[in-house]
N, CA and C atoms as a LAMMPS dump frame, in Angstrom:
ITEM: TIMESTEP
0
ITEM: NUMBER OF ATOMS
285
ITEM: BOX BOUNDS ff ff ff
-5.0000000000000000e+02 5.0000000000000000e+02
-5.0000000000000000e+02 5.0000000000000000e+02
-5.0000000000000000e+02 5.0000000000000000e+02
ITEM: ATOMS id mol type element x y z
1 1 1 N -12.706 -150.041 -303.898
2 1 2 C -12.828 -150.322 -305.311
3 1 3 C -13.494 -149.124 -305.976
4 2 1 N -12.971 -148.619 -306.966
5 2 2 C -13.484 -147.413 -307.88
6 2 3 C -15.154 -147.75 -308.84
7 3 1 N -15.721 -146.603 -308.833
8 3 2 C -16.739 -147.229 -309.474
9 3 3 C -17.577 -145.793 -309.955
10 4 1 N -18.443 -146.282 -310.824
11 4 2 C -19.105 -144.877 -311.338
12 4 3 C -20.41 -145.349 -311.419
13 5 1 N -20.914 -144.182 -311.436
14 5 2 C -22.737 -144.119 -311.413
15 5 3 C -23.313 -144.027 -312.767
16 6 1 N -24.259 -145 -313.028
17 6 2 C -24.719 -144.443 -314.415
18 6 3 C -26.163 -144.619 -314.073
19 7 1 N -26.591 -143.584 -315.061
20 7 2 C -28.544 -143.234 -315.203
21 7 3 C -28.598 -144.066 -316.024
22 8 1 N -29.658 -144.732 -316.202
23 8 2 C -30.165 -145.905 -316.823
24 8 3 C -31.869 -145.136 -317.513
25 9 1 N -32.313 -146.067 -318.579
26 9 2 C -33.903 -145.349 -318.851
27 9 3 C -34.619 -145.81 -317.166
28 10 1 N -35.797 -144.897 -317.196
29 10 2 C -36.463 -144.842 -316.256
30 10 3 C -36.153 -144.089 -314.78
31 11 1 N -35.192 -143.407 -314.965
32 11 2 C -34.193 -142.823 -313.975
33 11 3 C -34.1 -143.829 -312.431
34 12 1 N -33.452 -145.096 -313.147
35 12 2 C -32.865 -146.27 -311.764
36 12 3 C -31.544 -145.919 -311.933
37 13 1 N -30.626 -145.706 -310.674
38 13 2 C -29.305 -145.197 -310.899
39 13 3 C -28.926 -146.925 -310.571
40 14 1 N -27.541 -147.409 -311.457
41 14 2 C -26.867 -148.497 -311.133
42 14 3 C -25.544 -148.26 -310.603
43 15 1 N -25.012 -149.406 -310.368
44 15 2 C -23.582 -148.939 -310.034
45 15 3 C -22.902 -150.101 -310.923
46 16 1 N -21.49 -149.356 -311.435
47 16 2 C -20.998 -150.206 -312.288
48 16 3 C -19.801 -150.181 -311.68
49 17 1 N -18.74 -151.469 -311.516
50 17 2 C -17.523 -150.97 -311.032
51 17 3 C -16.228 -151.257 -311.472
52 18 1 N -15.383 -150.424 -311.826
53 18 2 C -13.826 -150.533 -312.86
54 18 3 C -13.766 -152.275 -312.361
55 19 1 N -12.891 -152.994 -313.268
56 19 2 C -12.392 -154.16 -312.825
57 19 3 C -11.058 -153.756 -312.397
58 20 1 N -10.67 -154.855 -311.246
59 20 2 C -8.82 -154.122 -311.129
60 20 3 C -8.437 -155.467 -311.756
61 21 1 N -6.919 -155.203 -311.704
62 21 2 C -5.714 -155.505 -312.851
63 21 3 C -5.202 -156.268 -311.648
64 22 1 N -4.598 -157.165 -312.23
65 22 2 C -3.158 -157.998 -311.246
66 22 3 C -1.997 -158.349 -312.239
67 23 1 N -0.814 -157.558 -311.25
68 23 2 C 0.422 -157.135 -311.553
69 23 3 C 1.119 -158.543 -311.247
70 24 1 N 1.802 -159.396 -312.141
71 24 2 C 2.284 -160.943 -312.031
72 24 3 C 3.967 -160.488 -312.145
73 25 1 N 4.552 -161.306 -311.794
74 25 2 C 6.022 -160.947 -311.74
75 25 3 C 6.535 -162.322 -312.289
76 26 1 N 7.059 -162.65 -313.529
77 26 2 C 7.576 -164.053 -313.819
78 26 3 C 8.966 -164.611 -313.495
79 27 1 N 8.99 -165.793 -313.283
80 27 2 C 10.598 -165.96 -313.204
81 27 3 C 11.266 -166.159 -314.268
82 28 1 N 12.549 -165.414 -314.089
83 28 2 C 13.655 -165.637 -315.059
84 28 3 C 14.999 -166.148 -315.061
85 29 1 N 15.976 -166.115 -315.514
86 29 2 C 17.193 -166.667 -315.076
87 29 3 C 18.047 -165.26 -315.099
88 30 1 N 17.571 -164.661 -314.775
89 30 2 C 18.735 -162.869 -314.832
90 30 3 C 18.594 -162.264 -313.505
91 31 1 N 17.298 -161.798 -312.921
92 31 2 C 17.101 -161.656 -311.867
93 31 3 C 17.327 -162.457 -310.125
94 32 1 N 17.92 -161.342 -309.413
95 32 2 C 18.333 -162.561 -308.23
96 32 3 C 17.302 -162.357 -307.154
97 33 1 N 17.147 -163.062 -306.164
98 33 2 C 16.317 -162.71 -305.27
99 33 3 C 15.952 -161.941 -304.267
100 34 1 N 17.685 -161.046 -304.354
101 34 2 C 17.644 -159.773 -303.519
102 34 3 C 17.078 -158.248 -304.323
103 35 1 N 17.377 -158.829 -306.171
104 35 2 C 16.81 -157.727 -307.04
105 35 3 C 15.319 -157.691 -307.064
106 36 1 N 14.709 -159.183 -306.798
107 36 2 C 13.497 -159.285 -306.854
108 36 3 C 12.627 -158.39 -305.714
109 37 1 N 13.027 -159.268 -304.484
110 37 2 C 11.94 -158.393 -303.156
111 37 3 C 13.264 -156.774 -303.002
112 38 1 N 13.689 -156.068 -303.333
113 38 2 C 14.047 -154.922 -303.486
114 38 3 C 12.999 -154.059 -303.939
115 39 1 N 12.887 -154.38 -305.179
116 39 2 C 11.909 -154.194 -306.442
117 39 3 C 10.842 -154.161 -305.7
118 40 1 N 10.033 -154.963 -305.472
119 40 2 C 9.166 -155.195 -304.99
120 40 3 C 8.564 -154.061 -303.85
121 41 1 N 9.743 -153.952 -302.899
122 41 2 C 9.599 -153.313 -301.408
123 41 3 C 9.534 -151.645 -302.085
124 42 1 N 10.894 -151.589 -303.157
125 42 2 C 10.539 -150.041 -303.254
126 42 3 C 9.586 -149.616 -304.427
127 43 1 N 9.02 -150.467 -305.055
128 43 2 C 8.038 -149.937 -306.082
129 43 3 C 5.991 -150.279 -305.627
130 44 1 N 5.933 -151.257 -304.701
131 44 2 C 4.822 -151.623 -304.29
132 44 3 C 4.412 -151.173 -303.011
133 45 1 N 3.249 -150.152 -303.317
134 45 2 C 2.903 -149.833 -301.663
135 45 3 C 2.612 -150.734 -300.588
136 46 1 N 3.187 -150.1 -299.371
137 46 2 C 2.921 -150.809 -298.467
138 46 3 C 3.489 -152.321 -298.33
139 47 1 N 4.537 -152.636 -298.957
140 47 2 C 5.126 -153.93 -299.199
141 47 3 C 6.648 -154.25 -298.002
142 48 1 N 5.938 -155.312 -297.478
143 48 2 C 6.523 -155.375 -296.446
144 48 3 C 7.829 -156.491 -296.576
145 49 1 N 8.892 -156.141 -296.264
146 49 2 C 10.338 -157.724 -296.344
147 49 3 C 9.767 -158.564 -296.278
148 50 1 N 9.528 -159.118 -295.307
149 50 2 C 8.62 -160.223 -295.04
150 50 3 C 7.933 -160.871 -296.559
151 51 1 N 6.605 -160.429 -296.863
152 51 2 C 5.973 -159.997 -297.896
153 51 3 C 6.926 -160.323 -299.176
154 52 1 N 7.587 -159.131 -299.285
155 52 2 C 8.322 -159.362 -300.697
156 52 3 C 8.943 -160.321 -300.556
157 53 1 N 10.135 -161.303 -299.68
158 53 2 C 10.429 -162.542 -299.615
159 53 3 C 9.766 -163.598 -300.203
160 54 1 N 8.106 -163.369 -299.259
161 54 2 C 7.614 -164.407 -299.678
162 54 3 C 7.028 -164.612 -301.362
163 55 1 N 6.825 -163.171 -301.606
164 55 2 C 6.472 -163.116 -302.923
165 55 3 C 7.766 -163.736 -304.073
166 56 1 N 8.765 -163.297 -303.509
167 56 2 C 10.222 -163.615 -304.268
168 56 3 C 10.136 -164.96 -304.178
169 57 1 N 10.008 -165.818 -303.439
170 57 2 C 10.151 -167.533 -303.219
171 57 3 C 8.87 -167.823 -304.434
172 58 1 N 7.648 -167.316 -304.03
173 58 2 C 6.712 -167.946 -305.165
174 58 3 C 7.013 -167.56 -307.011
175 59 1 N 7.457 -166.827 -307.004
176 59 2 C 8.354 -166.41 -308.725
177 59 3 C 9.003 -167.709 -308.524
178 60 1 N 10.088 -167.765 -307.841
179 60 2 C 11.035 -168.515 -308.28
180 60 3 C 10.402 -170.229 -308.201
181 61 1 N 9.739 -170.578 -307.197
182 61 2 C 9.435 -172.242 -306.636
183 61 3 C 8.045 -172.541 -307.804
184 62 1 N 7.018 -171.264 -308.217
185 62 2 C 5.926 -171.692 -308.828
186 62 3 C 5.702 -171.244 -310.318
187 63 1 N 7.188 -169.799 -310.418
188 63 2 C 7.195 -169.376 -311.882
189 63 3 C 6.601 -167.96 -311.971
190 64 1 N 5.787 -168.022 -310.854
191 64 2 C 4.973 -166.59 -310.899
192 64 3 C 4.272 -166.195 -309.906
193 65 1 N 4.259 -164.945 -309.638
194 65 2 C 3.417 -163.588 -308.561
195 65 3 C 2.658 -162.958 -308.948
196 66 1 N 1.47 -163.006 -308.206
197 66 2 C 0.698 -161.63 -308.271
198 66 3 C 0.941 -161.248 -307.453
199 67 1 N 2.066 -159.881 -307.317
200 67 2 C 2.516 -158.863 -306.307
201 67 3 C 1.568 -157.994 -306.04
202 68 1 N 0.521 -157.6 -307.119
203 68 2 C -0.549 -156.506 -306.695
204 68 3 C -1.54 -156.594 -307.384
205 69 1 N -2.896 -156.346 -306.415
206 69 2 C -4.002 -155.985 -307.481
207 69 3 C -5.118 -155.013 -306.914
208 70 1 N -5.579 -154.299 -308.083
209 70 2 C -6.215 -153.138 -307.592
210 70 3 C -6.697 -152.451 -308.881
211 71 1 N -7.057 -151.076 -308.849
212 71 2 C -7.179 -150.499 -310.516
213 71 3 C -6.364 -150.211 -311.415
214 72 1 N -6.514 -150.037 -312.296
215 72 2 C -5.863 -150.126 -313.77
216 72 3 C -4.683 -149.005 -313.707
217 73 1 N -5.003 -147.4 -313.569
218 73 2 C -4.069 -146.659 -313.597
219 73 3 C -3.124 -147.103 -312.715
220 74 1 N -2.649 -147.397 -311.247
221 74 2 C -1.922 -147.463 -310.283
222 74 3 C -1.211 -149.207 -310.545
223 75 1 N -2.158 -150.328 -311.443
224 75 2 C -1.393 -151.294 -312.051
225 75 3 C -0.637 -151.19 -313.127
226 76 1 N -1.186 -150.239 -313.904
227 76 2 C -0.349 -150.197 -314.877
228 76 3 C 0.926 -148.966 -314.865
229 77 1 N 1.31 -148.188 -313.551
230 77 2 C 2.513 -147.77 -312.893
231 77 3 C 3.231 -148.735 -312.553
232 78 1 N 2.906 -149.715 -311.718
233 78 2 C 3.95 -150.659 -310.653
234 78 3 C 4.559 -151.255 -311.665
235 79 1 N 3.215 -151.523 -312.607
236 79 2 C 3.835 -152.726 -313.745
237 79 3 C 4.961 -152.639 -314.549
238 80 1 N 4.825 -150.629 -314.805
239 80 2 C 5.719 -150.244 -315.774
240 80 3 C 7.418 -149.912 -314.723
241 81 1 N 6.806 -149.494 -313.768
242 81 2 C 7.977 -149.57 -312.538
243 81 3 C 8.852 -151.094 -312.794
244 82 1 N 8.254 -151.841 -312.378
245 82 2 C 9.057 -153.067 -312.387
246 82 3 C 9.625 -153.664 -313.288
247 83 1 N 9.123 -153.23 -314.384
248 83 2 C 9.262 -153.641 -315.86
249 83 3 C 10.663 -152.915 -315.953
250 84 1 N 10.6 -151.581 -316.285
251 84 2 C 11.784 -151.067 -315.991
252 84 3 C 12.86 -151.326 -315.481
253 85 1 N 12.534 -151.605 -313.975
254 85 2 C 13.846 -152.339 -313.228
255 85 3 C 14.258 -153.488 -313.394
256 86 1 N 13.63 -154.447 -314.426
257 86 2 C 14.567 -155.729 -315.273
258 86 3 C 13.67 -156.605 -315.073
259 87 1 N 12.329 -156.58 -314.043
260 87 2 C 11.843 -158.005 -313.653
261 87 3 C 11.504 -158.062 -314.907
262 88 1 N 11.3 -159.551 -315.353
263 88 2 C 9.918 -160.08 -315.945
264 88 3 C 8.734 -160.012 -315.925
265 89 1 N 7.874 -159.678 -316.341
266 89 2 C 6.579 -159.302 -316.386
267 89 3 C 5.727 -159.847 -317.133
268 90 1 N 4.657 -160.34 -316.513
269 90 2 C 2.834 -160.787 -317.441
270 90 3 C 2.739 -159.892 -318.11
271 91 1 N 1.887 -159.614 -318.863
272 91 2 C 0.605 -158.69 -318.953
273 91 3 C -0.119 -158.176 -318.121
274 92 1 N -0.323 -157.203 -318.205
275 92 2 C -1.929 -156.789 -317.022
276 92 3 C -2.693 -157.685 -317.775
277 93 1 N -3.408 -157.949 -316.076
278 93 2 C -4.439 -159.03 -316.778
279 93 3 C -6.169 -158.844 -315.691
280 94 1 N -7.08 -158.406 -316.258
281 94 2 C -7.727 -157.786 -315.036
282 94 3 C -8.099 -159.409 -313.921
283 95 1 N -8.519 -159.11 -313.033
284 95 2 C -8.917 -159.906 -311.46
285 95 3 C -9.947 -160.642 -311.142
């Protein structure tokens, strides 16, 4: 998790830390389930068939995924990645 140092009065150093983002994938009636975990496998690191399957079944059976979460710059890539490639998409929404 990313985080930065700040001096405070009295010189006590704190630690403050970014919030991360979660990347939701909604269901729609356009997208199929081979476009879905595709998507998924080639835009999300480390995303395994398996994985994206199961992520693809919960869009479709519950309406919605959080495929990823982590910090803001690298959520708000996947997000715009996927967005692009037709899924449906939340908002970033931080975690």
């Amino acid at each position: 998790m990313a985080s930065q140092t700040l001096l405070e009065k009295g010189s006590q150093t704190t630690t403050k830390h970014y919030p991360n983002y979660k990347v939701i994938v909604l269901n729609d009636d356009v997208n199929t389930f081979e476009h879905v975990a595709r998507c998924l496998m080639q835009y999300i690191p480390a995303m395994t068939p398996d994985r994206a399957w199961e992520l693809t079944n919960q869009v479709h059976y519950e309406g919605q995924a959080v495929v990823w979460v982590g910090p803001q710059e690298p959520a708000e890539l996947y997000h715009e990645q996927l967005k692009r490639a037709g899924l449906t998409m939340a908002p970033l929404e931080p975690a």
